[in-house]
C-alpha positions as CSV (number, residue, x, y, z in Angstrom):
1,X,-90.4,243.7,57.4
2,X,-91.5,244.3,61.2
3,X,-93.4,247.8,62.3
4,X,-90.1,248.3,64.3
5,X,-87.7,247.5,61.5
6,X,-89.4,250.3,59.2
7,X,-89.8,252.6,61.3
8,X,-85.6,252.5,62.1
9,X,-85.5,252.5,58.6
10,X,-88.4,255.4,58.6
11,X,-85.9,258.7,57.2
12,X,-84.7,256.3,54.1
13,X,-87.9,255.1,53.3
14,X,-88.8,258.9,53.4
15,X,-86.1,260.0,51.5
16,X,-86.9,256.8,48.6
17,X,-90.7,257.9,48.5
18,X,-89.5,261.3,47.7
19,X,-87.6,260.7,44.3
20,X,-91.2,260.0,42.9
21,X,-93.2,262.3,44.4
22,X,-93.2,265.0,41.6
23,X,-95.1,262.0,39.6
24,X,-97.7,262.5,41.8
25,X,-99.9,266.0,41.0
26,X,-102.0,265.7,44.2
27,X,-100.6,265.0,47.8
28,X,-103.4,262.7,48.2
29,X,-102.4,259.7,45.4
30,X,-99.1,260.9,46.7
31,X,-99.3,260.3,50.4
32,X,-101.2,256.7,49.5
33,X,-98.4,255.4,47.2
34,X,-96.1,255.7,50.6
35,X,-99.0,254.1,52.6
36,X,-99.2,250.8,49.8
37,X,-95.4,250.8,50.1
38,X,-95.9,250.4,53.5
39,X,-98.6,248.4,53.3
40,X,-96.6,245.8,50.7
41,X,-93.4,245.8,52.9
42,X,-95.1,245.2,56.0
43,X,-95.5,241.6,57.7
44,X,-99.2,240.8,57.4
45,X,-100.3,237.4,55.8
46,X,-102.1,238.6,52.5
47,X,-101.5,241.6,50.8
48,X,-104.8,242.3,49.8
49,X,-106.9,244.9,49.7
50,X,-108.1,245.1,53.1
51,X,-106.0,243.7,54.7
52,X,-103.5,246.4,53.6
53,X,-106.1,248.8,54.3
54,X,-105.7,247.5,58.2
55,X,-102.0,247.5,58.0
56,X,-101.9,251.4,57.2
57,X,-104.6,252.6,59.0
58,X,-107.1,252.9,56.7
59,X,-110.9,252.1,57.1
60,X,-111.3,250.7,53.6
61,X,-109.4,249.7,51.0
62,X,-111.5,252.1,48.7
63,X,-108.1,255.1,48.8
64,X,-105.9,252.3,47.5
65,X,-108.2,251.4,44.7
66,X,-108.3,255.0,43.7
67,X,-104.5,254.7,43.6
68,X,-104.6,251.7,41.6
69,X,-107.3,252.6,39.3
70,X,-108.3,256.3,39.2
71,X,-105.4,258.3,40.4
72,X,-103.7,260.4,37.6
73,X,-100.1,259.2,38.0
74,X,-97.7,257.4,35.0
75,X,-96.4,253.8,35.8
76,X,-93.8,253.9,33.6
77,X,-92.4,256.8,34.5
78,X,-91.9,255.8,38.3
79,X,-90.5,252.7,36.8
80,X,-88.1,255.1,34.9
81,X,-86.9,256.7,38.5
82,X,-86.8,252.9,39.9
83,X,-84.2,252.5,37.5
84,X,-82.1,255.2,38.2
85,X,-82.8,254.3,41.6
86,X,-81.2,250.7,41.1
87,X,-78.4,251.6,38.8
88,X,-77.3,254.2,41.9
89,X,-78.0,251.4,44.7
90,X,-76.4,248.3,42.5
91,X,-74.9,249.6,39.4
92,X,-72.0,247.6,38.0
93,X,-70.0,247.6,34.8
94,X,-70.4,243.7,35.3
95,X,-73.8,243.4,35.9
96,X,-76.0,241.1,34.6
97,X,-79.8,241.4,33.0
98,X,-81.9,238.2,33.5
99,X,-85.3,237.5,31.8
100,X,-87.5,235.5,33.7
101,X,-91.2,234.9,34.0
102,X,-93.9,234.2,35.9
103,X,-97.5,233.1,36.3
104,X,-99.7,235.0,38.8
105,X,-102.9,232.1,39.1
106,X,-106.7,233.8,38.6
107,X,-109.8,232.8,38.4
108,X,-112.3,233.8,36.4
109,X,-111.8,235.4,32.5
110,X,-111.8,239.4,33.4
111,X,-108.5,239.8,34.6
112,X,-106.4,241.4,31.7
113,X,-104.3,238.7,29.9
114,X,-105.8,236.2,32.0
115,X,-106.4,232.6,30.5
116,X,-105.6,229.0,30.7
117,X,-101.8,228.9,29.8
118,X,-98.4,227.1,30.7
119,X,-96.7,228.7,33.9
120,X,-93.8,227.8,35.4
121,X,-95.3,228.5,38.4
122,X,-97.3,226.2,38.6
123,X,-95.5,223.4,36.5
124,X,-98.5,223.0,34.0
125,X,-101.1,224.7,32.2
126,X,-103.2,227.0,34.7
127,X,-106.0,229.9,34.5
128,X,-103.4,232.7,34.8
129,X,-101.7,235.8,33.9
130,X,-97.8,236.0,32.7
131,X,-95.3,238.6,33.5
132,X,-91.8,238.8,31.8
133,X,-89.7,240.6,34.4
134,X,-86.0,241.8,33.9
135,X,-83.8,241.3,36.7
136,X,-80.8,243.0,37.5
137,X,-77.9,241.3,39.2
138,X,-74.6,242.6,39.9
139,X,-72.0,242.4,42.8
140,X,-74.3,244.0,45.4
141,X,-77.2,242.3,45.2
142,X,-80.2,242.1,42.2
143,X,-83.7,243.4,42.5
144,X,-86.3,244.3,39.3
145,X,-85.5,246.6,36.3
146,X,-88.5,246.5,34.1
147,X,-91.9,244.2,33.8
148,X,-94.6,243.7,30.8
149,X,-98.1,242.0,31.0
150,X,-97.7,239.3,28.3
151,X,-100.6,239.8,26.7
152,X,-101.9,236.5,24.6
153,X,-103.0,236.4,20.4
154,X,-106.7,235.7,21.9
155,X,-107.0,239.1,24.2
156,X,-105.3,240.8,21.1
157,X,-107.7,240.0,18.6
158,X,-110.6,240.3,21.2
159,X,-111.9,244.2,20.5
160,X,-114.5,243.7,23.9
161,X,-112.1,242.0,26.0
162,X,-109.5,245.0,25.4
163,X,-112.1,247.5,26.0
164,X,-113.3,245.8,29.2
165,X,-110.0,245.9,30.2
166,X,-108.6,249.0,29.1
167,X,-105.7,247.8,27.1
168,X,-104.7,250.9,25.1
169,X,-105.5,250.7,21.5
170,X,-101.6,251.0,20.5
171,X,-100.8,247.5,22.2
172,X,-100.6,244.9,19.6
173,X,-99.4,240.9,20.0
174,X,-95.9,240.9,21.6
175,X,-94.1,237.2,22.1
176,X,-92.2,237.2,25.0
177,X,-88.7,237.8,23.6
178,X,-90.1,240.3,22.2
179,X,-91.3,242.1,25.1
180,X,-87.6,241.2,26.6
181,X,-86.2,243.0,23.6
182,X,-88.2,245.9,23.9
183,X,-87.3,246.0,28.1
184,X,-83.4,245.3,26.7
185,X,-83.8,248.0,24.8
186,X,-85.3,250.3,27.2
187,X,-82.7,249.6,29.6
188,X,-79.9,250.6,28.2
189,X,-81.3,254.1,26.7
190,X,-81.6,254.7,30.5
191,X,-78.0,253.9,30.9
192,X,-77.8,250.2,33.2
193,X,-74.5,249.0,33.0
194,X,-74.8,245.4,31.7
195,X,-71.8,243.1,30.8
196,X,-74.2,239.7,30.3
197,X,-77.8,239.4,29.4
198,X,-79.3,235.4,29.9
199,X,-82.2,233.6,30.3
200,X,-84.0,230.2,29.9
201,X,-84.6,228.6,26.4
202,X,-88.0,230.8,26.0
203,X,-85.2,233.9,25.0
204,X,-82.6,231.7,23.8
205,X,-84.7,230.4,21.1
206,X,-85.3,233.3,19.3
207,X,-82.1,234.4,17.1
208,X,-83.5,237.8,16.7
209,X,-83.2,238.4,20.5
210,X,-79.8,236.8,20.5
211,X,-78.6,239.3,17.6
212,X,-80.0,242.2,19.5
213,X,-77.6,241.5,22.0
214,X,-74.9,240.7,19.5
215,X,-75.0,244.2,18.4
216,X,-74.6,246.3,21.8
217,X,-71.1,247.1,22.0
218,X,-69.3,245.6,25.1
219,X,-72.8,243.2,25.8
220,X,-72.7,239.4,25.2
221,X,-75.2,236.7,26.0
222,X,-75.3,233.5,27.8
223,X,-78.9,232.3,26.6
224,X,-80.5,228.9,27.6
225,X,-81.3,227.1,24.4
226,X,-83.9,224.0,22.9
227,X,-82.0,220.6,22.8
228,X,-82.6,220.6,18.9
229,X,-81.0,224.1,18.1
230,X,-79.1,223.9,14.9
231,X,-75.0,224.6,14.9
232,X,-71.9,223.3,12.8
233,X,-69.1,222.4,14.5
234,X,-66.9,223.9,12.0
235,X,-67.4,227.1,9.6
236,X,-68.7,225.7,6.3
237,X,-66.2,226.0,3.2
238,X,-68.3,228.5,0.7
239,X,-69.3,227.0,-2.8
240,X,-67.9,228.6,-5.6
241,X,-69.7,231.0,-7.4
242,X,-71.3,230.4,-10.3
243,X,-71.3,231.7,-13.8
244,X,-75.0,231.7,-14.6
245,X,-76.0,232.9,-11.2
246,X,-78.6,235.2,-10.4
247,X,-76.5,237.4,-7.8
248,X,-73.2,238.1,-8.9
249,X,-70.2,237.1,-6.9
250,X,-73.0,235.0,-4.7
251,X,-71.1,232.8,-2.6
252,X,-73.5,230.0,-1.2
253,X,-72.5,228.4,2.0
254,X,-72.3,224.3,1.3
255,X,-74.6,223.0,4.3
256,X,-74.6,219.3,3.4
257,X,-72.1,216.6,3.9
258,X,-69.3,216.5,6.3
259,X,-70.4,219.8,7.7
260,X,-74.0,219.3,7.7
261,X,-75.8,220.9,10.3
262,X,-76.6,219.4,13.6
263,X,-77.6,219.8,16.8
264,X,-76.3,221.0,20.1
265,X,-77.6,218.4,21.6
266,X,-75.7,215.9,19.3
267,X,-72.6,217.8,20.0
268,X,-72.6,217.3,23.7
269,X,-73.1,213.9,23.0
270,X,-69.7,213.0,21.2
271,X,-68.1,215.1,24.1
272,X,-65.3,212.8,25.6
273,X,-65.6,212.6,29.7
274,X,-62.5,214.6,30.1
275,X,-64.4,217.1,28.6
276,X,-66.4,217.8,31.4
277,X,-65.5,219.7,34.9
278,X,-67.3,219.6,38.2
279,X,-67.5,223.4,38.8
280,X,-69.3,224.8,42.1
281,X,-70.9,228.1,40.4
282,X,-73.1,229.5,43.3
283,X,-74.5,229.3,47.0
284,X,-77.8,227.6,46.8
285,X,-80.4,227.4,49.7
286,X,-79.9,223.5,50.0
287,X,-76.0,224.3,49.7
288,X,-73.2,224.6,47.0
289,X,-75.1,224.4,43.9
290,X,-72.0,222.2,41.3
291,X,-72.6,220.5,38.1
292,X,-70.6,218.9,35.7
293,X,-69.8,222.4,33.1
294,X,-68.3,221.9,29.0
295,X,-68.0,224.2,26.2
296,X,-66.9,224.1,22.4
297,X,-66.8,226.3,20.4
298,X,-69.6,226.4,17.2
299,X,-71.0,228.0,14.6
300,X,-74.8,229.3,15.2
301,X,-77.1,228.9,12.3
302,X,-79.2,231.5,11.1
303,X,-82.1,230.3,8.3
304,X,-80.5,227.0,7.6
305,X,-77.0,229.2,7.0
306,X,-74.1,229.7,8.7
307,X,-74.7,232.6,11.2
308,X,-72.0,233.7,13.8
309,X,-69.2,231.8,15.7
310,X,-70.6,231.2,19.7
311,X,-70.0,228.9,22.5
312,X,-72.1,225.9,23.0
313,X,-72.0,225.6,26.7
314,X,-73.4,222.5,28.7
315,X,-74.4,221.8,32.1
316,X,-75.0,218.3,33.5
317,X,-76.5,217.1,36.4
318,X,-74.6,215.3,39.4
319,X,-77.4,213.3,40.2
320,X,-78.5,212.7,36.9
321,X,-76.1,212.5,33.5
322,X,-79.2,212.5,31.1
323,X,-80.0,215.8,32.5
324,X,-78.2,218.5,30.5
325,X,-79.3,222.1,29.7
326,X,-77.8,223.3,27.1
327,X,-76.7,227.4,26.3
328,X,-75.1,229.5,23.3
329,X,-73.2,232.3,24.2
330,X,-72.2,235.5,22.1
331,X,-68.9,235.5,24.4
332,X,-65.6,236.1,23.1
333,X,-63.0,233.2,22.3
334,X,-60.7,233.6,25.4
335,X,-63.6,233.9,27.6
336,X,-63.0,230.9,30.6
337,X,-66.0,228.5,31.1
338,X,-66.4,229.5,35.2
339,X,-67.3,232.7,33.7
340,X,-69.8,231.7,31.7
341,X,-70.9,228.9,33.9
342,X,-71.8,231.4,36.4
343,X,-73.6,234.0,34.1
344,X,-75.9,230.9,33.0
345,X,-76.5,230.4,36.7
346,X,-77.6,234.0,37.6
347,X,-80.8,232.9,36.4
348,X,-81.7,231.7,39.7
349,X,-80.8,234.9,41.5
350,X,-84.1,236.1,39.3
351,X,-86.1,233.6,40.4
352,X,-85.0,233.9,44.3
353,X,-86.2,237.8,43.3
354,X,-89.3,237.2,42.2
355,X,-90.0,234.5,44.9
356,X,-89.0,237.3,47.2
357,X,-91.4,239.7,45.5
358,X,-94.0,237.1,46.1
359,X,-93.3,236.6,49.3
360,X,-92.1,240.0,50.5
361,X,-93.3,243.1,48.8
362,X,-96.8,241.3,47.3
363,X,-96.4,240.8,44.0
364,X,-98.5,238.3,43.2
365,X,-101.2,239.2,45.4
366,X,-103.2,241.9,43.6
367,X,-107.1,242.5,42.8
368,X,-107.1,244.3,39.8
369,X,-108.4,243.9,36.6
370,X,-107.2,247.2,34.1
371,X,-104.1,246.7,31.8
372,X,-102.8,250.2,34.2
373,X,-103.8,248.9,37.6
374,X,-101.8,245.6,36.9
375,X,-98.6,248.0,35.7
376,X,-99.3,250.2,38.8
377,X,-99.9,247.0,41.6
378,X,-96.7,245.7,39.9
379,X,-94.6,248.7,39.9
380,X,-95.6,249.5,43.7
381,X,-94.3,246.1,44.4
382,X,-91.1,246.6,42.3
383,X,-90.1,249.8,44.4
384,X,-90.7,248.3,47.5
385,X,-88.2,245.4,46.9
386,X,-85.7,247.5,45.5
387,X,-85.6,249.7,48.6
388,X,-85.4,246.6,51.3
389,X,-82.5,245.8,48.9
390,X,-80.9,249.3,48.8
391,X,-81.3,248.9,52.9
392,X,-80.0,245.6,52.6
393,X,-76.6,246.6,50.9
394,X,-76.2,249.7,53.6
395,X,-76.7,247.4,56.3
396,X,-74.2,245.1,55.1
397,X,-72.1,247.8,54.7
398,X,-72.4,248.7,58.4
399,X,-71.9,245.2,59.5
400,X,-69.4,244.0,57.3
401,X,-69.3,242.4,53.9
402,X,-71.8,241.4,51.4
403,X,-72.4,238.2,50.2
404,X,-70.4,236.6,48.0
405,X,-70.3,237.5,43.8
406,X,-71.8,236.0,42.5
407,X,-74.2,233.6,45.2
């Protein structure tokens, strides 16, 4: 964003720093949280320490490091107003949570979290840390809802590493679906509207996440899932029960034969060509982005038994037939597959978001080492995104209309 462009923009930008300045118990922390907003929205090449510094007008970086490190102000509660802030600016009884991570590349072993891991970001095992971010995308645009430091077994179990880095005592070991259920969960006590929740195979794996979802009334998933996961095809008959068995009126579920289990993989598989239909599901930066789209529906497997009744959605590359992702999807029976073809596809509106955190509002570039200076450098970064967004919608509302739902 240009010095000219914010300062145009100078009485909003006002009135958005304003919703969390009673976080703030000194004007000081106070007036240099608007500063590092400035700073991270603001065209320079790297948003580091002193070169924001330059960018506001400061002689040193050393204010923003106070900020970041020593100032008395609670992260998650100015995530808590970013929130409010988003479900005012994009709200949308149709809107859709995605879970997405991302690997911010370190070196060194001090940084909290930090080790040799896989990222995405990277393609392969780096020196890093990893953020599980939840995304909010409706009609209006998406921008970030929540974030967690996933923080690995090693650093858990490591009592000197946790006190170097002042992770609190209360944080234990967290997979990341479960950090996604516990932002899931967060979310919606603070009231988002969300009609679909998805995500790649990392969430889609885990049943548990998938039956957290299940249960929120008037919420359904489209999750990315492994090319092994388990379904029928068909709802096994139920044995009979037996006379000398333990649990009366027990009703095992016969899982061999006929209807064995298998795999959604194999399923896609015996799909006849006709099946298939070339759907165009978004706008892409390279163009249309359309792939060959096919559900059924199948029965999900919980433990090696029948679990509930879902759709096993497919989508399969133009270029390449062997490459098929695969989905389950909590979605009701009469639900049509361009609806949930374009729900799966969100996911890269989360990825364009945190690219554009990234590129924008500085997200990835950060020199802290505290568990609450990373929550604090990433929550900075959240707000400032969500606000060129906010502008971005009112702009377009001047001008004309929005982009397209979904792009």
């Amino acid at each position: 964003m240009t010095p000219e462009e914010l300062e145009a923009w100078a009485e909003d930008f006002e009135a958005f720093h304003a919703r969390f300045a009673h976080l703030f118990a000194r004007s000081e922390p106070r007036e240099q949280a608007a500063k590092y907003l400035r700073g991270l929205l603001s065209p320079i090449p790297r948003k580091n320490g002193w070169q924001v510094a330059e960018a506001v007008g400061d002689a040193t970086p050393d204010r923003t490091q106070r900020l970041l490190y020593r100032a008395h102000w609670d992260a998650d509660a100015a995530e808590d107003e970013l929130i409010a802030f988003v479900v005012e600016t994009l709200g949308h009884p149709e809107g859709i949570g995605v879970f997405d991570d991302t690997g911010f590349l370190k070196k060194g072993t001090k940084s909290v979290g930090v080790k040799r891991q896989y990222t995405g970001t990277a393609g392969k095992v780096e020196n890093c840390q990893v953020g599980v971010f939840l995304v909010y995308v409706t009609p209006r645009g998406q921008t970030f809802l929540d974030r967690r430091l996933y923080l690995p077994q090693e650093w858990c179990d490591d009592p000197e590493r946790r006190r170097e880095a002042r992770v609190p005592e209360e944080v234990e070991f967290r997979t990341k679906p479960e950090l996604a259920a516990e932002m899931l969960s967060h979310a919606w006590q603070q009231g988002v509207p969300m009609r679909w929740i998805t995500g790649d195979e990392v969430y889609g794996d885990s049943a548990e996440f998938r039956d957290l979802i299940r249960a929120k009334e008037g919420c359904d998933y489209v999750l990315a899932v492994s090319a092994n996961t388990p379904v029928w095809t068909e709802r096994p008959a139920p044995e009979p029960p037996t006379e000398t068995g333990s649990r009366a009126g027990r009703q095992p579920c016969r899982v061999e034969g006929a209807l064995s289990l298998t795999t959604v993989a194999a399923v896609v598989a015996a799909w006849p060509q006709q099946q298939w239909q070339r759907l165009t599901v978004a706008e892409g930066e390279k163009g249309p982005r359309t792939y060959d789209w096919a559900y059924c529906r199948v029965v999900e497997s919980r433990n090696g038994r029948p679990g509930p009744d879902a759709w096993l959605l497919a989508r399969r590359s133009l270029d390449d037939p062997t490459d098929i992702a695969y989905y389950l999807s909590s979605a009701s029976g009469d639900t049509p597959l361009l609806t949930l073809a374009q729900v799966a596809s969100s996911r890269h509106r989360a990825e364009q978001v945190i690219e554009e955190g990234k590129g924008e509002t500085g997200l990835d570039e950060y020199e802290v080492r505290y568990w609450h200076s990373w929550y604090r450098h990433i929550t900075l970064s959240m707000m400032a995104h969500a606000w060129l967004v906010s502008i971005r919608c009112k702009a377009a509302e001047k001008g004309g209309p929005s982009r397209g739902w979904p792009n």
